[in-house]
Backbone as JSON Lines, residues from 0, in Angstrom:
{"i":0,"aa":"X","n":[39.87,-50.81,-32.28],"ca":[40.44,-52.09,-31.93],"c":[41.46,-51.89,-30.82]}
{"i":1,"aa":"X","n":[41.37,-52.85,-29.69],"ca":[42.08,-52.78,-28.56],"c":[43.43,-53.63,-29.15]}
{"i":2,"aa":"X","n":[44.4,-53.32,-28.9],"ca":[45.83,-53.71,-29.26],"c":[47.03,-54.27,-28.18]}
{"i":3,"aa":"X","n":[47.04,-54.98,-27.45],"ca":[47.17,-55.48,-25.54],"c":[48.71,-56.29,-27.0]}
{"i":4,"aa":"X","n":[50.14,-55.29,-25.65],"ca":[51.08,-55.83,-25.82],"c":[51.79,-56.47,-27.34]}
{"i":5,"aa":"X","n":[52.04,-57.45,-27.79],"ca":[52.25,-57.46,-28.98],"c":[51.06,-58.3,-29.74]}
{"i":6,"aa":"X","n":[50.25,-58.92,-29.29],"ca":[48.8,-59.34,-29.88],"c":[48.0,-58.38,-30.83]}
{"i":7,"aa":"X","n":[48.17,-59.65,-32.08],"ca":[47.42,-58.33,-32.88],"c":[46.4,-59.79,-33.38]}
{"i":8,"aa":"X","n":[44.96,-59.52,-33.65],"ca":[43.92,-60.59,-33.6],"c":[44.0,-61.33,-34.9]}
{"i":9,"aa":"X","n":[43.45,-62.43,-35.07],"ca":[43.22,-62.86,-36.22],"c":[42.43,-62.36,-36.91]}
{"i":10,"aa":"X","n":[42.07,-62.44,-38.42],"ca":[40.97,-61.89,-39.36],"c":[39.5,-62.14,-38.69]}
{"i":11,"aa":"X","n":[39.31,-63.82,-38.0],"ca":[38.35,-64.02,-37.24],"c":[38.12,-63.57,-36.14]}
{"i":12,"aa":"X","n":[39.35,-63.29,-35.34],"ca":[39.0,-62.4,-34.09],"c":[39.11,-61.18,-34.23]}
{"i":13,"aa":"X","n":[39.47,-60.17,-35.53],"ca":[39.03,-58.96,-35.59],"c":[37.66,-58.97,-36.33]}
{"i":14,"aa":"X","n":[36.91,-59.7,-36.66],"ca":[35.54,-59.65,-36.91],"c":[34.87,-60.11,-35.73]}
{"i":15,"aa":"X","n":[35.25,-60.77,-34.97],"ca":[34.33,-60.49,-33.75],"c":[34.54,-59.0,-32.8]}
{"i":16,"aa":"X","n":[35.7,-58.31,-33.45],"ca":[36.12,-57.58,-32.58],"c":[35.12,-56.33,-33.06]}
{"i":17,"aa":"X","n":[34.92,-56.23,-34.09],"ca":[34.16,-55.55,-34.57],"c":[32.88,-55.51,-34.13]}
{"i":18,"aa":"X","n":[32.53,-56.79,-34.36],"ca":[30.71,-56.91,-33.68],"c":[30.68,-56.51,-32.41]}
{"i":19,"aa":"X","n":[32.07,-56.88,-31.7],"ca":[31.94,-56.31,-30.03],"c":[31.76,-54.76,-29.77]}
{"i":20,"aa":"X","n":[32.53,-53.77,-30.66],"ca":[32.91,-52.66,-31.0],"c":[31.66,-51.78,-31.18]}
{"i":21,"aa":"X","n":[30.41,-52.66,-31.88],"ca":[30.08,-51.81,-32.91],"c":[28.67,-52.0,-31.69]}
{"i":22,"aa":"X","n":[28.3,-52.7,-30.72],"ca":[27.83,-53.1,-29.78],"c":[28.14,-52.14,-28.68]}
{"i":23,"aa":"X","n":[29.35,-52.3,-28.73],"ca":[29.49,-50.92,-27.05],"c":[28.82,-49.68,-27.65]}
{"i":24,"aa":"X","n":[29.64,-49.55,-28.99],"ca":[29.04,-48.16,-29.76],"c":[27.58,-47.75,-29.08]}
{"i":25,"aa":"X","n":[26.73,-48.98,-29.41],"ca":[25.56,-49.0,-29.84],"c":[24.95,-48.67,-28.34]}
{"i":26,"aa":"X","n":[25.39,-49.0,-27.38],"ca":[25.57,-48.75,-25.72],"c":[25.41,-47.43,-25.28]}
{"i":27,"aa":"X","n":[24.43,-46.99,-24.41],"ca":[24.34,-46.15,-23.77],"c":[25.66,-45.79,-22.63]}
{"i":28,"aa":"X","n":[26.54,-44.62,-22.87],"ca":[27.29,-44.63,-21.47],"c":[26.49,-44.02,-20.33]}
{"i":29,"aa":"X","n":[26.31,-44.8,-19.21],"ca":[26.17,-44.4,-18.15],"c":[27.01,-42.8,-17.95]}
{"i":30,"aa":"X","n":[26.34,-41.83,-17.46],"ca":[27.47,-40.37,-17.19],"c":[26.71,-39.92,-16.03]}
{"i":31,"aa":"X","n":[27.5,-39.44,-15.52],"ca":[27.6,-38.42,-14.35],"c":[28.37,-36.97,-13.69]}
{"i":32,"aa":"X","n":[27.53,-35.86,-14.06],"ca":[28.16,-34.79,-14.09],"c":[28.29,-34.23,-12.56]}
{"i":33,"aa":"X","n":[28.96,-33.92,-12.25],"ca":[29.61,-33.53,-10.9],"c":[30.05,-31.74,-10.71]}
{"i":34,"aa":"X","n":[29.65,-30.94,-9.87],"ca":[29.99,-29.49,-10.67],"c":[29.12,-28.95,-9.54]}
{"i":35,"aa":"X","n":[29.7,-27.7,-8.62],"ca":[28.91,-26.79,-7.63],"c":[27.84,-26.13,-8.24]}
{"i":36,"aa":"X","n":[28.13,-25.68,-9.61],"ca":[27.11,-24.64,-9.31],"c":[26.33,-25.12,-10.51]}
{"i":37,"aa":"X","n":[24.98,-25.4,-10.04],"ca":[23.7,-25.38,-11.01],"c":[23.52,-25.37,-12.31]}
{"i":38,"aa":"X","n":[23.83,-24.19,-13.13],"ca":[23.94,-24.04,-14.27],"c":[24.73,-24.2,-15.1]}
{"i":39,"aa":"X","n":[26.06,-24.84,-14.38],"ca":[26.86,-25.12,-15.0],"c":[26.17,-26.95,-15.33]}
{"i":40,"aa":"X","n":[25.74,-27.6,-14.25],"ca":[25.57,-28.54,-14.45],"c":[24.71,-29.02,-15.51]}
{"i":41,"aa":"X","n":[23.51,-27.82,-15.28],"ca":[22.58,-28.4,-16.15],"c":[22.82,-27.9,-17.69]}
{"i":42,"aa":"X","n":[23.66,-26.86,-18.12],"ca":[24.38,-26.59,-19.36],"c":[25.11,-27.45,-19.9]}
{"i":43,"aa":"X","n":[25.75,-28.49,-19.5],"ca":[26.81,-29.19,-19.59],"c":[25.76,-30.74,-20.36]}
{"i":44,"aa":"X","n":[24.67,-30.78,-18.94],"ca":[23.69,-31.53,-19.59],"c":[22.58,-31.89,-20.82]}
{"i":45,"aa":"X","n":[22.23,-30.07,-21.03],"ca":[21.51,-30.05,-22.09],"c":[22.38,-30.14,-23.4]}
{"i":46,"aa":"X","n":[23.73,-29.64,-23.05],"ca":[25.08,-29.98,-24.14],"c":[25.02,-31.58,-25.21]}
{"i":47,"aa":"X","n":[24.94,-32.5,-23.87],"ca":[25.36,-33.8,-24.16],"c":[24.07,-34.49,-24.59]}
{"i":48,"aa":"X","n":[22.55,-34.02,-24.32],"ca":[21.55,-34.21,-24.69],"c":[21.06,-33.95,-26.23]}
{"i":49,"aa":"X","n":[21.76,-32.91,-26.45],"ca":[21.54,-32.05,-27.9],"c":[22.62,-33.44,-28.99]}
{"i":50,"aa":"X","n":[23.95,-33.01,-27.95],"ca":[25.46,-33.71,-29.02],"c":[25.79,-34.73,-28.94]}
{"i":51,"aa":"X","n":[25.46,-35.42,-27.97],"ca":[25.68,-36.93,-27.38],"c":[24.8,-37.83,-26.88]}
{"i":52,"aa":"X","n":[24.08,-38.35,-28.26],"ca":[23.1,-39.21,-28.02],"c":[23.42,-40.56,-27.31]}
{"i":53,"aa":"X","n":[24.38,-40.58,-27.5],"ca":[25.27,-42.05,-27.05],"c":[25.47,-41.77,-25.2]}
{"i":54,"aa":"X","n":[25.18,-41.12,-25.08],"ca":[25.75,-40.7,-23.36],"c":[23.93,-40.23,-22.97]}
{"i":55,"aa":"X","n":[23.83,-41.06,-21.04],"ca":[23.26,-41.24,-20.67],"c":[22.97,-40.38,-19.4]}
{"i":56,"aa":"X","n":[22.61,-39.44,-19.09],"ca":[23.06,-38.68,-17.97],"c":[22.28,-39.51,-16.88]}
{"i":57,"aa":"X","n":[22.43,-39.91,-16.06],"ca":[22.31,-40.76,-14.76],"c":[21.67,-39.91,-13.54]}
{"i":58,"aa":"X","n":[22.88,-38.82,-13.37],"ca":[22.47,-38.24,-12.27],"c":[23.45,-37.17,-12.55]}
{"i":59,"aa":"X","n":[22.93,-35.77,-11.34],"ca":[24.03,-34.56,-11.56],"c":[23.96,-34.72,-9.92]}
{"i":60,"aa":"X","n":[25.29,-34.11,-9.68],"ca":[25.72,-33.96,-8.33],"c":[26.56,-32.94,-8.04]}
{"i":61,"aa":"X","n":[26.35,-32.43,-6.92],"ca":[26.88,-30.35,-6.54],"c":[28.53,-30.81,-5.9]}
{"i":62,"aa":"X","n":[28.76,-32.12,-5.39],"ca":[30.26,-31.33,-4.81],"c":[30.67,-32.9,-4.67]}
{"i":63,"aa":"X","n":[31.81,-32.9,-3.5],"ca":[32.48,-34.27,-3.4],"c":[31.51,-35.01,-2.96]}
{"i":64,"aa":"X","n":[31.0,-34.89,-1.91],"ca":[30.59,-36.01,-0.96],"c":[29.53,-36.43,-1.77]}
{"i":65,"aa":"X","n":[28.33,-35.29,-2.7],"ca":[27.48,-35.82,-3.33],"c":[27.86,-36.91,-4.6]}
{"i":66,"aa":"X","n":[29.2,-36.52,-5.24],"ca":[29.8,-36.98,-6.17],"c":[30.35,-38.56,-5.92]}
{"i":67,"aa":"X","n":[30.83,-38.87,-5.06],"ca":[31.24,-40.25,-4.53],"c":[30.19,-40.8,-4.03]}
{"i":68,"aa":"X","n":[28.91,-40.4,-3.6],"ca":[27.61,-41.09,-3.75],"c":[27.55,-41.2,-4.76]}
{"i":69,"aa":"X","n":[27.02,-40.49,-5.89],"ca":[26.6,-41.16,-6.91],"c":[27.71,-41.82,-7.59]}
{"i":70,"aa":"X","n":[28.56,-42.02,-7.79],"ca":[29.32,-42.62,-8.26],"c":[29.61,-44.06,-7.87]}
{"i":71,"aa":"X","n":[29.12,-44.35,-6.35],"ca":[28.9,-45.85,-6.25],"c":[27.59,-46.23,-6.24]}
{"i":72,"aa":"X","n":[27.16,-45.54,-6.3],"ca":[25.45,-45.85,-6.45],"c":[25.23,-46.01,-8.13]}
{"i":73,"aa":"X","n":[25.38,-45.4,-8.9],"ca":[24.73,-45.44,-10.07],"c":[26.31,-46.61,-10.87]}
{"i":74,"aa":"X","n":[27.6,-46.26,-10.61],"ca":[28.51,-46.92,-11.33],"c":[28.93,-46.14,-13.23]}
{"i":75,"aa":"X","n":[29.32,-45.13,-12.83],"ca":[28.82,-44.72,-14.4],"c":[30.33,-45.21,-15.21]}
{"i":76,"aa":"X","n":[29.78,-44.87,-16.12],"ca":[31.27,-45.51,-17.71],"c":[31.93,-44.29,-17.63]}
{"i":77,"aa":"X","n":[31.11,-42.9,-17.01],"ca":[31.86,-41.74,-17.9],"c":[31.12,-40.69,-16.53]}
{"i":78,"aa":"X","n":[32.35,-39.74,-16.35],"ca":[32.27,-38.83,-15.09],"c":[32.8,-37.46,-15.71]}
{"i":79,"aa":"X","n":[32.2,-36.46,-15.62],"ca":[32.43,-34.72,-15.83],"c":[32.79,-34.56,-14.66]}
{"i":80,"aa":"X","n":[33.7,-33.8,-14.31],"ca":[34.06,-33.8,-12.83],"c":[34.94,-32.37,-12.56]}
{"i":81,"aa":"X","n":[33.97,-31.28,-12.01],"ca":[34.58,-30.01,-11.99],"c":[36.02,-30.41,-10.69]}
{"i":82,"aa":"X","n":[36.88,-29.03,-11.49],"ca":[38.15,-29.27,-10.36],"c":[38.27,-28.71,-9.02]}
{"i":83,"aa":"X","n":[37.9,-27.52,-8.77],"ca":[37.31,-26.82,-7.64],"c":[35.67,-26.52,-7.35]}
{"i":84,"aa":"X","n":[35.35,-27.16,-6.28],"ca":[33.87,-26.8,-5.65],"c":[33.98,-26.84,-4.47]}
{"i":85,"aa":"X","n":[32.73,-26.24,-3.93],"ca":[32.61,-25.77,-2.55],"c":[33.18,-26.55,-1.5]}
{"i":86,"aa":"X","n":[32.7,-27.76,-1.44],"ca":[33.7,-28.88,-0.41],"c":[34.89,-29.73,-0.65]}
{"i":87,"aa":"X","n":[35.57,-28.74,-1.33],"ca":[36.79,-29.87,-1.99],"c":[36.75,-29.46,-3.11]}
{"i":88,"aa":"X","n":[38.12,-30.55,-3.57],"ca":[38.45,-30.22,-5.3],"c":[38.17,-31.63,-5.96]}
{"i":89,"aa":"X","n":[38.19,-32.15,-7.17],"ca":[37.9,-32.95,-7.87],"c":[38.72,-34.18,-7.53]}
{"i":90,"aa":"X","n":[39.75,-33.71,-7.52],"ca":[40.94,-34.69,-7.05],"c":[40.48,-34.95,-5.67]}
{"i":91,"aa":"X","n":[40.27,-34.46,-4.47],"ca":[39.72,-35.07,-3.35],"c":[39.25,-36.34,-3.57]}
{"i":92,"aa":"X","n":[37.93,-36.15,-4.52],"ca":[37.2,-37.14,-5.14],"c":[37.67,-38.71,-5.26]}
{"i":93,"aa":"X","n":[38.72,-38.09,-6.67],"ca":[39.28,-39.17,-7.22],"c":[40.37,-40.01,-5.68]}
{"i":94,"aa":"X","n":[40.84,-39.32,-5.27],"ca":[41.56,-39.9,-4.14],"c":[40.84,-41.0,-2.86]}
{"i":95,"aa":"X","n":[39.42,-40.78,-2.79],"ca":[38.71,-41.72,-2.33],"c":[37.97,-42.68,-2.84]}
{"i":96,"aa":"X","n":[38.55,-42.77,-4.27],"ca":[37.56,-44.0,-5.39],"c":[38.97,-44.84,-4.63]}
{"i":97,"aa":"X","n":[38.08,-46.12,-4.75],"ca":[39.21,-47.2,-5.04],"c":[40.18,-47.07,-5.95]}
{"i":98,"aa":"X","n":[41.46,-47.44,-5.73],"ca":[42.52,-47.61,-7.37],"c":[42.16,-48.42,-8.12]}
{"i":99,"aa":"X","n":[41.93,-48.47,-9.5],"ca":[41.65,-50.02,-10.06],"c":[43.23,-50.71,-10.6]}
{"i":100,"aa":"X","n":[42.86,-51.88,-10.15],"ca":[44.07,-53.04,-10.19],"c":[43.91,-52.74,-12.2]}
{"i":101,"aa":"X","n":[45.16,-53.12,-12.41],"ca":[45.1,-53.48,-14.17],"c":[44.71,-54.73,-14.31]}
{"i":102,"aa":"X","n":[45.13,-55.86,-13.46],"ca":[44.49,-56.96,-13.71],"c":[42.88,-57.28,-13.73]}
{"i":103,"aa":"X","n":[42.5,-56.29,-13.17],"ca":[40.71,-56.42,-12.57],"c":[40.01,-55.92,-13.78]}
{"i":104,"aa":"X","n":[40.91,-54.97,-14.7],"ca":[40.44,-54.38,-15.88],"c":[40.27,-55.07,-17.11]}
{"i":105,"aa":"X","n":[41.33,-55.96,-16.78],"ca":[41.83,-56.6,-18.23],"c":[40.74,-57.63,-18.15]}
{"i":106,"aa":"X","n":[40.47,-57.92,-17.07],"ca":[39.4,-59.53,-16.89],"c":[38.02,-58.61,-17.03]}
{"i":107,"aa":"X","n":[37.46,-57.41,-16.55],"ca":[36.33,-56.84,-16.82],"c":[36.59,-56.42,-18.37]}
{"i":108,"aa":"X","n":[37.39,-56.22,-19.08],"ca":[37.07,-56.01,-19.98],"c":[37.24,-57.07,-21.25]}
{"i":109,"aa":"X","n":[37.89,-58.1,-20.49],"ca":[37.44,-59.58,-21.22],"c":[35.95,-60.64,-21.27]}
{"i":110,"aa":"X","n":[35.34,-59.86,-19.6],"ca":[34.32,-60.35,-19.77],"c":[33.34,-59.79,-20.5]}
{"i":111,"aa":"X","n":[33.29,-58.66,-20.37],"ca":[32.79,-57.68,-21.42],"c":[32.95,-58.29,-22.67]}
{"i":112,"aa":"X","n":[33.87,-58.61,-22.87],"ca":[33.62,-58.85,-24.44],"c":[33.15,-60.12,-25.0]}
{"i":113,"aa":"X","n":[33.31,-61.23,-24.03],"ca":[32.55,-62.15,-23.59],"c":[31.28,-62.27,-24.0]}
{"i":114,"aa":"X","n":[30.65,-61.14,-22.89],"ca":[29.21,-61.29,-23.25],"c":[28.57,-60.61,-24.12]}
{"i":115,"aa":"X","n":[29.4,-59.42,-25.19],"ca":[28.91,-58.5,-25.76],"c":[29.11,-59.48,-27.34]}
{"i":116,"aa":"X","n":[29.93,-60.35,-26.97],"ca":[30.11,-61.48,-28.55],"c":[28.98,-62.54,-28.66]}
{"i":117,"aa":"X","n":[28.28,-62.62,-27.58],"ca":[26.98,-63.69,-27.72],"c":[26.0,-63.3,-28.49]}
């Protein structure tokens, strides 16, 4: 249960909160593993394949530049993201995503719940 400031839900809106909950659960995360070298990537993959049925591997990618492609291309929920590779470090990365606004979050994740309560 998400807990925003001093709002705590009603009995009726923590039973929808639940159905919303139990719905993302039920949700594939989009993932994307990011990582120079090969075997690390695809170890990491057969990892989450074996242990994490709930996670979706999307795409694997060797360094930054490949990594910020896929990352606006596919959009994933969930990023592995080695810290040093060949063209850069991880943080490079993160430094050329957009920042996300908190306001942009709070409304994506209201609409989200929006449509995950229908």
């Amino acid at each position: 249960m998400v807990v925003y400031g001093s709002f705590f839900p009603s009995p009726k809106e923590s039973k929808n909160m639940e159905a919303i909950a139990k719905k993302i659960r039920e949700k594939l995360l989009r993932t994307i593993i990011i990582d120079d070298e090969e075997h690390q990537r695809k170890s990491l993959e057969r990892l989450i394949q074996l242990y994490f049925p709930e996670l979706k591997v999307v795409c694997l990618a060797e360094g930054v530049k490949s990594g910020l492609e896929a990352i606006k291309q596919h959009k994933p929920d969930l990023v592995f993201l080695d810290v040093r590779m060949t063209d850069g470090l991880g943080f490079d990365l993160l430094d050329q995503l957009k920042p996300v606004d908190p306001d942009e979050l709070m409304q994506a994740v209201e609409k989200t719940g929006v449509e995950l309560g229908k």
